[in-house]
C-alpha positions in Angstrom: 119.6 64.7 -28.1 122.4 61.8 -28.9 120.9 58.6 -29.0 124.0 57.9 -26.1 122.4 60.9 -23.8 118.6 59.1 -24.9 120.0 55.0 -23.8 121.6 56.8 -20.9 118.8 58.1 -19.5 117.1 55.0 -20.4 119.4 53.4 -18.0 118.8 55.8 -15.3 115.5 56.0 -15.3 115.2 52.0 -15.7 117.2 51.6 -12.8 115.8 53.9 -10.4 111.9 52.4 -11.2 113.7 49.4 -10.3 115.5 50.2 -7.0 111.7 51.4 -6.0 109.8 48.3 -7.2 110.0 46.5 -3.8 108.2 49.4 -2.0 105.8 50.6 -5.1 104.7 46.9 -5.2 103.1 47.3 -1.7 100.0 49.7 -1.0 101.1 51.2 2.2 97.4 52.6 3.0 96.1 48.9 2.9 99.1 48.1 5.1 98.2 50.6 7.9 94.5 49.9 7.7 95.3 46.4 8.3 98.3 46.8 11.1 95.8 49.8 12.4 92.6 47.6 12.4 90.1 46.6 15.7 90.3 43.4 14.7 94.6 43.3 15.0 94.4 45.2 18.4 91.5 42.9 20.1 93.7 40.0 19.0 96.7 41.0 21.2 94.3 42.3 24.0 93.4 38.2 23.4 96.7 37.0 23.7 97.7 39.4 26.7 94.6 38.6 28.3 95.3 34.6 27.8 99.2 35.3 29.3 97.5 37.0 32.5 95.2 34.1 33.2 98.3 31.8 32.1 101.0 33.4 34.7 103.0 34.6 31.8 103.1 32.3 29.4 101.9 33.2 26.1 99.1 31.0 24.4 99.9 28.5 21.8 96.9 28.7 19.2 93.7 30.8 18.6 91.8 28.5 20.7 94.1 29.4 23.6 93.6 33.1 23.0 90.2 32.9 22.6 89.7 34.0 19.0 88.1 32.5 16.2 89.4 30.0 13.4 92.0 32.2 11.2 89.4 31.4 8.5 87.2 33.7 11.1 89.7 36.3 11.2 89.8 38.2 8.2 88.9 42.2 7.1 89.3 43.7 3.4 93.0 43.9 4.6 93.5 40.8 6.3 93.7 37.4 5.1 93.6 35.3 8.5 95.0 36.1 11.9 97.0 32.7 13.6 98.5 32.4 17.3 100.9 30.1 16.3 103.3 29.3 19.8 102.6 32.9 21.3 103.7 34.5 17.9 100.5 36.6 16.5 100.2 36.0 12.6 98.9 38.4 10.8 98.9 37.6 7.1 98.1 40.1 4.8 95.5 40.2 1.9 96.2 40.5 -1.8 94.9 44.4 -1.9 97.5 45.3 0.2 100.0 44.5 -2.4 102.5 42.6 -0.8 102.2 39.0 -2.0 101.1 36.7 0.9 102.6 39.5 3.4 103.2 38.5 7.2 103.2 40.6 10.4 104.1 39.0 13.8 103.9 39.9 17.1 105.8 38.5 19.5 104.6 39.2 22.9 107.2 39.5 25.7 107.0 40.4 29.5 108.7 43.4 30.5 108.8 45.6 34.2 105.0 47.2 34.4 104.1 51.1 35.7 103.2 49.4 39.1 105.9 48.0 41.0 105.4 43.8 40.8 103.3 44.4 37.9 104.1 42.8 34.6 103.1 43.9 31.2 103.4 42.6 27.9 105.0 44.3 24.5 104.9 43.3 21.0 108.1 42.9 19.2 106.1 43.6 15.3 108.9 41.9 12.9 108.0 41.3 9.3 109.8 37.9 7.4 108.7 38.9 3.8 108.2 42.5 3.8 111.4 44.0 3.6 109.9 47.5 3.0 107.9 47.5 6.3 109.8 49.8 8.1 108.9 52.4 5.7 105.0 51.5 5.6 105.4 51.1 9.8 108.2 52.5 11.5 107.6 50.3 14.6 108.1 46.8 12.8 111.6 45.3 11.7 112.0 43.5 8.7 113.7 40.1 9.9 114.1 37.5 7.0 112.6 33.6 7.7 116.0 31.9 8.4 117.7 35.0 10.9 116.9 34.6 14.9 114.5 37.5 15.7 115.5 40.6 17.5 113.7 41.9 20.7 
């Protein structure tokens, strides 16, 4: 082979790697098992349960939503879990590969099943993991300085 055909391929092969690094860098396993865990679901059943007693309105801090110090909040996956204004936090440990990762989810009120009856949805948006809707289909990746989507 031509040493042009061998730097070509070099190329090609260089820049392909590349394009993927973003996504390769995260372990999407770790990813679900953190997004997936008990410990991320009973913290929104915390916040929704702290927006029924509060008519609505979502609670400002882990106090208000009755969990534990973010500190408190942490699994093999997860690196601490913060109700920051409404917003769940869930920031993302080292073994899931995608450096100081954060998950939010933004709670909103929306029309319930029963007629008069409000229920709440998560918005899941991502600031720093641009590959999360490859690793969870139901998030949005929404850099730190755009208004979210809901």
């Amino acid at each position: 082979m031509s040493s042009i055909k061998t730097t070509a391929l070099a190329i090609a092969a260089s820049t392909l790697l590349a394009s993927t690094a973003a996504f390769a860098a995260a372990n999407p396993d770790a990813v679900h098992l953190a997004l997936d865990s008990l410990l991320v679901a009973s913290s929104k059943m915390s916040v929704v349960n702290a927006m029924r007693t509060n008519h609505g309105k979502p609670p400002a801090t882990n106090a208000e939503a009755h969990l534990g110090a973010p500190s408190s909040m942490t699994t093999t996956e997860i690196s601490g879990i913060v109700v920051n204004n409404g917003v769940l936090n869930v920031y993302l440990a080292p073994v899931t590969g995608t450096d100081h990762g954060v998950v939010q989810y933004i709670p909103k009120l929306v029309e319930g099943k029963q007629k008069g009856k409000k229920a709440v949805q998560f918005a899941c948006v991502s600031p720093n993991i641009p590959e999360i809707t490859k690793i969870a289909p139901a998030c949005v990746y929404q850099p730190a300085n755009q208004p979210a989507k809901q």
